[in-house]
DODO-826003 format. One record per residue (C-alpha): residue in three letters; x, y, z. Coordinates in steps of 0.5 Angstrom, whole numbers, plus 500, padded with zeros to 3 digits. Each point is the difference from the previous one (the first is absolute). Layout:
! DODO-826003
ALA_X_Y_Z .
...
//
This chain:
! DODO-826003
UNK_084_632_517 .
UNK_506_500_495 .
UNK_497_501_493 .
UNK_507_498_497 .
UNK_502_492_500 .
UNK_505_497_496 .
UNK_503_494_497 .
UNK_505_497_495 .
UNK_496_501_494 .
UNK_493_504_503 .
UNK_498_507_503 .
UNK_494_500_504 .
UNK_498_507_501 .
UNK_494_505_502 .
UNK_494_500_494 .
UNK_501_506_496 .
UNK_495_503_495 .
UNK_505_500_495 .
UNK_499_493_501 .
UNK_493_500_497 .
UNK_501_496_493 .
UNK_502_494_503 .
UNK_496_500_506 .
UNK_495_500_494 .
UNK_503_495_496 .
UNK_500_496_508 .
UNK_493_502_501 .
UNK_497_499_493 .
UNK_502_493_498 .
UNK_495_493_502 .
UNK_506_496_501 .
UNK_502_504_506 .
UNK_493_501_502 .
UNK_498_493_500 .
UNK_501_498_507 .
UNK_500_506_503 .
UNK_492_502_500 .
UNK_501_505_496 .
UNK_496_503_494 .
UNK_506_502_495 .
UNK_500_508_500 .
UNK_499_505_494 .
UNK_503_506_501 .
UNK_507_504_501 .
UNK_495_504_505 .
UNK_499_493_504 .
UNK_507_498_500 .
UNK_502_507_502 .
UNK_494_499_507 .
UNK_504_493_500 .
UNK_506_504_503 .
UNK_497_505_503 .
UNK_496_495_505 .
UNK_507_496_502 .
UNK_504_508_500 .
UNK_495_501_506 .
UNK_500_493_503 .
UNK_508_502_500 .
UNK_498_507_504 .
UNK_494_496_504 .
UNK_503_494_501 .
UNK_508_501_501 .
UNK_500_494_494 .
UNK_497_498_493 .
UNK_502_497_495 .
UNK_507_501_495 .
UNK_501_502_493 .
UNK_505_494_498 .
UNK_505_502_494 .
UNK_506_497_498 .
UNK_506_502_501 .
UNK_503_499_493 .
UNK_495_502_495 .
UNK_496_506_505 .
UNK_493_496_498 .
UNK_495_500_504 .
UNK_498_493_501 .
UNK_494_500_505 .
UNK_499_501_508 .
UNK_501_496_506 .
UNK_501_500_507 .
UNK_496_502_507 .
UNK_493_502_501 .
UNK_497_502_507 .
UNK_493_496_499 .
UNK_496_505_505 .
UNK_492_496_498 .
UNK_499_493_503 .
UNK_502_494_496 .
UNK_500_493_502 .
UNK_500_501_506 .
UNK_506_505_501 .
UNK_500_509_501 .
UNK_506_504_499 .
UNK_504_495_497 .
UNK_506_500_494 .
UNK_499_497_495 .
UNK_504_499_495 .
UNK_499_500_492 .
UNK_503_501_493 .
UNK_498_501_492 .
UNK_503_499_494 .
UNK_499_502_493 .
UNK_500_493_497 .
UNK_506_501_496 .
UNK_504_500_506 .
UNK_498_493_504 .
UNK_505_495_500 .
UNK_505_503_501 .
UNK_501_501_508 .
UNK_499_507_501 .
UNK_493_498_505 .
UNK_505_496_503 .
UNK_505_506_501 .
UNK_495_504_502 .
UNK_497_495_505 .
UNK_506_500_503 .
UNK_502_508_500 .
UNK_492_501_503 .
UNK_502_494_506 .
UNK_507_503_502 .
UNK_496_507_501 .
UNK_495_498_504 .
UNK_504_496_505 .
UNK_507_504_500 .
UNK_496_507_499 .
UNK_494_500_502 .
UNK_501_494_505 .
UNK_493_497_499 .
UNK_499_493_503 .
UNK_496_497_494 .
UNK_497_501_494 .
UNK_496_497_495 .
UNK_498_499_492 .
UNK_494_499_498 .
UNK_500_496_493 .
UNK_494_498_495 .
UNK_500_492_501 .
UNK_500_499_492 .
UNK_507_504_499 .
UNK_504_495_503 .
UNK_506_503_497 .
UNK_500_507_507 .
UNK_497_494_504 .
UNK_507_497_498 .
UNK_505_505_501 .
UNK_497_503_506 .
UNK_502_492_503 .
UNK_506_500_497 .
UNK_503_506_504 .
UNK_497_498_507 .
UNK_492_502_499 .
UNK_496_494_504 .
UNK_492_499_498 .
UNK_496_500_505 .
UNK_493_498_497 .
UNK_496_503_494 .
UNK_494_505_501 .
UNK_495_503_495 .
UNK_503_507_498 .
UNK_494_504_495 .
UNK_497_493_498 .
UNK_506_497_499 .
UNK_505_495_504 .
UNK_506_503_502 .
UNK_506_497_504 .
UNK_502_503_506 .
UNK_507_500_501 .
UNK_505_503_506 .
UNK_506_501_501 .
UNK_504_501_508 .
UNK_506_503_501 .
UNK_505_496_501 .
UNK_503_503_506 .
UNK_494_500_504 .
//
């Protein structure tokens, strides 16, 4: 995998642990957990296990999610980009789903756009992917839209850890 990405106006790059203070602000804040099904965590120690997992999804899996840092100010805005989805879900094994967050003081301003758009480009040209897919909370109709917006299909809604959830897919598009 390439652990380096670039925009006009965003990095994404491997996770480090110098990353922790924003990974805790990440990880520790309601609004950012509200639709994931995730407690909101309370520890720097678990914000540090938090990149620990994705460094070795990077190592096992060849792929895992990017730190995602404007260019401009070197500020660490959240993290974004593939995921190997090994256990089963919705029917699907060993697929590539698609994913991001935010601090909230940085939504609306198109960077899960920017990143989408970055993450889609790296699957089909580097990686050669035939498809992959997004998965979204059914009451965060702002992912569900930008996901639309730059190609993602819906397919159906499933039930992810008690919750409906939208299944999204996108093929490549020279297959």
């Amino acid at each position: 995998m390439q652990f380096y990405l670039e925009s006009e106006r965003l990095i994404l790059r491997a996770l480090r642990t110098e990353d922790v203070n924003g990974m805790f602000e990440l990880n520790s804040n309601p609004e950012v957990q509200k639709y994931v099904g995730n407690q909101p965590i309370t520890t720097l120690a678990q914000a540090k296990e938090n990149i620990e997992f994705i460094q070795k999804q990077y190592l096992e899996n060849g792929v895992g999610r990017l730190a995602v840092i404007e260019k401009e100010s070197g500020e660490f805005l959240g993290w974004g980009g593939l995921k190997l989805i090994i256990e089963e879900m919705n029917g699907h094994q060993n697929f590539y789903e698609l994913g991001y967050r935010f601090l909230p003081k940085h939504w609306g301003k198109g960077f899960a756009t920017d990143v989408v758009k970055i993450s889609i480009k790296y699957a089909f040209e580097l990686l050669k992917l035939d498809v992959i897919y997004a998965i979204t909370d059914i009451r965060n109709g702002a992912s569900k839209h930008i996901l639309e917006k730059v190609g993602f299909k819906f397919i159906e809604i499933f039930d992810y850890k008690g919750q409906p959830h939208n299944w999204l897919m996108l093929q490549n598009p020279s297959l």
